[in-house]
C-alpha positions as CSV (number, residue, x, y, z in Angstrom):
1,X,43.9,-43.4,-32.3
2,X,45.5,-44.3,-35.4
3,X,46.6,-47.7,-34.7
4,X,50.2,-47.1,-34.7
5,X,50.3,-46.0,-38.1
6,X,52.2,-43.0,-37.6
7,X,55.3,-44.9,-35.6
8,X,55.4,-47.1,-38.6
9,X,56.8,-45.0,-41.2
10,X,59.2,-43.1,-38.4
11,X,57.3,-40.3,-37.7
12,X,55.5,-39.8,-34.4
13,X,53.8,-36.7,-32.0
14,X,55.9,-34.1,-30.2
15,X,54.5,-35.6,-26.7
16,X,56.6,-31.9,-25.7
17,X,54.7,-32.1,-22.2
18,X,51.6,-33.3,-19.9
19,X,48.5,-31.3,-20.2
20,X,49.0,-30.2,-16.8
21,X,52.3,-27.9,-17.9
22,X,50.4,-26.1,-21.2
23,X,50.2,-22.3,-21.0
24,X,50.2,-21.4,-24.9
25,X,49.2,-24.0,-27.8
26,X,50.2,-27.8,-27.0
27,X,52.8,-28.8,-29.2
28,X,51.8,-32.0,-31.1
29,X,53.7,-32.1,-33.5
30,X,58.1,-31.5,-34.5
31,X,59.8,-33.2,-37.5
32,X,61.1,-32.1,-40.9
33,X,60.1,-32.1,-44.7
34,X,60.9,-35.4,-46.0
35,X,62.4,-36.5,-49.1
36,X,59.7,-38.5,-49.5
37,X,56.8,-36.0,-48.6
38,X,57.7,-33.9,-51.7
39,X,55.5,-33.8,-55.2
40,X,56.7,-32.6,-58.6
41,X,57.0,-28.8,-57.6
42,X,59.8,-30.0,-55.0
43,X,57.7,-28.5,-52.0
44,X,56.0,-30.5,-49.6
45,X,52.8,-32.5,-51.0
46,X,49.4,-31.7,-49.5
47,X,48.6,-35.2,-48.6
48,X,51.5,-35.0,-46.4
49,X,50.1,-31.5,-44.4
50,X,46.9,-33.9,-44.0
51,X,48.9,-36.4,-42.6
52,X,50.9,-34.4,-39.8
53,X,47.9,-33.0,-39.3
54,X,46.7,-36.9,-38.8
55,X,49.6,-37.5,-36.4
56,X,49.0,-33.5,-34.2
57,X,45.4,-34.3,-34.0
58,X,46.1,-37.9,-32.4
59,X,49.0,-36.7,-30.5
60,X,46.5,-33.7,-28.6
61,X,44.0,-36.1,-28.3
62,X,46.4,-38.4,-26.3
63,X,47.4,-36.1,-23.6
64,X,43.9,-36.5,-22.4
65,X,43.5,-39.5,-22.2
66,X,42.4,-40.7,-26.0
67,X,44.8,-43.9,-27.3
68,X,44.4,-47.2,-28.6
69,X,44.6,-48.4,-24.9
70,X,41.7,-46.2,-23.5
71,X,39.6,-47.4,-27.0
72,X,39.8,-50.9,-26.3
73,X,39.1,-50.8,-22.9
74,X,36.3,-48.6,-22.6
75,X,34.7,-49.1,-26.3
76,X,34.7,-45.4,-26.3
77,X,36.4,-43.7,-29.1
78,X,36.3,-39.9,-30.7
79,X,34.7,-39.9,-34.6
80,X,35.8,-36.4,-36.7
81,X,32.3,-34.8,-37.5
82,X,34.2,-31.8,-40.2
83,X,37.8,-30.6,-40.8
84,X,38.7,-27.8,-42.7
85,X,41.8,-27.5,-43.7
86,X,43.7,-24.3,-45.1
87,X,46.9,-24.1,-46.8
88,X,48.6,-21.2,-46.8
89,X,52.6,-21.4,-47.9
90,X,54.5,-23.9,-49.2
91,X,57.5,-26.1,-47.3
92,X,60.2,-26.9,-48.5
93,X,62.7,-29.6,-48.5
94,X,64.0,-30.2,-44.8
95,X,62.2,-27.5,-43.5
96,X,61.8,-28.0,-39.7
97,X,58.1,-28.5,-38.8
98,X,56.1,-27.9,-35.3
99,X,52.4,-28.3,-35.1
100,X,50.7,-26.1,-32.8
101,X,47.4,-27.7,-31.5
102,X,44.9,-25.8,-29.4
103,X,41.2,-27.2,-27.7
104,X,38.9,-24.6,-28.4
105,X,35.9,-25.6,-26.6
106,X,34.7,-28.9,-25.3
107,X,31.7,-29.9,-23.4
108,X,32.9,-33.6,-22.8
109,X,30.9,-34.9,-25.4
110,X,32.1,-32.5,-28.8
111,X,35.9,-31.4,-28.5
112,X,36.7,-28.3,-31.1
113,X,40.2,-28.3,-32.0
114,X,42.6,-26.3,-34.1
115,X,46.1,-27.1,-35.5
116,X,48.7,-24.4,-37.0
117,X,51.6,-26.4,-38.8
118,X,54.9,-23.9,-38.9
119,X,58.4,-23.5,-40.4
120,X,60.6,-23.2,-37.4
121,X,62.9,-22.2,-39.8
122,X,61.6,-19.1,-41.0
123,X,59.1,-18.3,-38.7
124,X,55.7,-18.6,-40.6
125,X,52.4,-20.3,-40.7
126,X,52.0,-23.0,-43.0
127,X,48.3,-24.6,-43.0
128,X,46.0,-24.6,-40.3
129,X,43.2,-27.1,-39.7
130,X,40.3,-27.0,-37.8
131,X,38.1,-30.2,-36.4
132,X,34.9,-31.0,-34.7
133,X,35.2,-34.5,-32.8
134,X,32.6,-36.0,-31.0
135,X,33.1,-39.0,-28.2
136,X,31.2,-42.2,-29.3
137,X,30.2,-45.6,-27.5
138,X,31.5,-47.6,-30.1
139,X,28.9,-49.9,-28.6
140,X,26.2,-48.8,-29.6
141,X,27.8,-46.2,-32.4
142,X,26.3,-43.4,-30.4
143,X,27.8,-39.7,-28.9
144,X,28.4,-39.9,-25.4
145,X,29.7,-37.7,-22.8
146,X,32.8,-38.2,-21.6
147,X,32.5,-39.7,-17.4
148,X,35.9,-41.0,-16.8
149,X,37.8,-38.5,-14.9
150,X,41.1,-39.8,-16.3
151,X,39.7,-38.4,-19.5
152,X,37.4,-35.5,-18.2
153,X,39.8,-34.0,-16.0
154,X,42.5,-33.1,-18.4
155,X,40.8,-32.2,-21.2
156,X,38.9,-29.6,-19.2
157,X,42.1,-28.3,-17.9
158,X,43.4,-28.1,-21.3
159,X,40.2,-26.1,-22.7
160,X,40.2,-24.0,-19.8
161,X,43.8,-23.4,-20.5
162,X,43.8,-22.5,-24.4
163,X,40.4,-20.6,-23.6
164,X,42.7,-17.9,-22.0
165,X,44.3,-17.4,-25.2
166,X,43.7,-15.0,-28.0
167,X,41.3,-17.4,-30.7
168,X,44.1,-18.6,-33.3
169,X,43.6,-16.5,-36.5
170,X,42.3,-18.6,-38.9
171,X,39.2,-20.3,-36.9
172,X,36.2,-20.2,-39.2
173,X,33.8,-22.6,-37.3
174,X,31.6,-20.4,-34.6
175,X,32.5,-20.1,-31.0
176,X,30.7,-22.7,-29.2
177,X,32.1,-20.7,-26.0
178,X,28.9,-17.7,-26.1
């Protein structure tokens, strides 16, 4: 969904497993702090959070089904509607990273998802974010629900699979699942 852009400067999804193998958050996300990814205070700059964030959200969204590939062919696409992102500790150089990505609720035509970037290291939670997407005909730049099954099917079984879990601390959005 991002063109590639992430692979370019060397940093790319988790792609830990297939949808069909989740029982917990998906993992969309492992890398470290960068050199590069660090500001004045020598701890990881918020622009970069934004952008892992950038590279879990695209990463979740392609285990069911959402890539370039799927975009072209279909002239369907997914459009954010909000994000809301919270910092909440800082990471330092080489910290090891893993982005934990969850599908709140869908009902194939909005998908609300959640992101939790963590330290490995030291075993805390960085950042979260949160996101409202909504499927689009890029046709005729209108929400549509989702009707291929290659798509449907595993995002469903992904929903249904993180709906089993305890909601992610954090979640500020309401529950579209009442």
């Amino acid at each position: 969904m991002n063109d590639d852009g992430a692979a370019r400067d060397g940093v790319s999804g988790a792609n830990a497993r297939d949808a069909e193998d989740v029982f917990g958050p998906y993992i969309s996300f492992r890398g470290r702090v960068e050199p590069l990814w660090l500001d004045v205070n020598r701890h990881m700059n918020v622009s970069w959070y934004d952008h892992v964030f950038d590279i879990a959200e695209s990463d979740l969204f392609e285990v069911f089904g959402i890539h370039d590939d799927y975009i072209r062919s279909t002239n369907y696409s997914f459009f954010r509607l909000e994000k809301s992102v919270r910092y909440e500790r800082e990471l330092m150089p080489d910290a090891r990273l893993e982005a934990r990505s969850y599908v709140l609720w869908t009902d194939l035509k909005r998908v609300h998802h959640f992101h939790e970037l963590w330290n490995v290291d030291q075993n805390y939670r960085a950042a979260t974010v949160e996101g409202l997407s909504i499927h689009v005909d890029l046709r005729v730049r209108k929400a549509v629900r989702i009707v291929e099954p290659g798509v449907a099917d595993p995002l469903t079984r992904l929903a249904w699979e993180h709906e089993r879990l305890p909601w992610p601390k954090g979640v500020v959005r309401r529950d579209f699942r009442k």
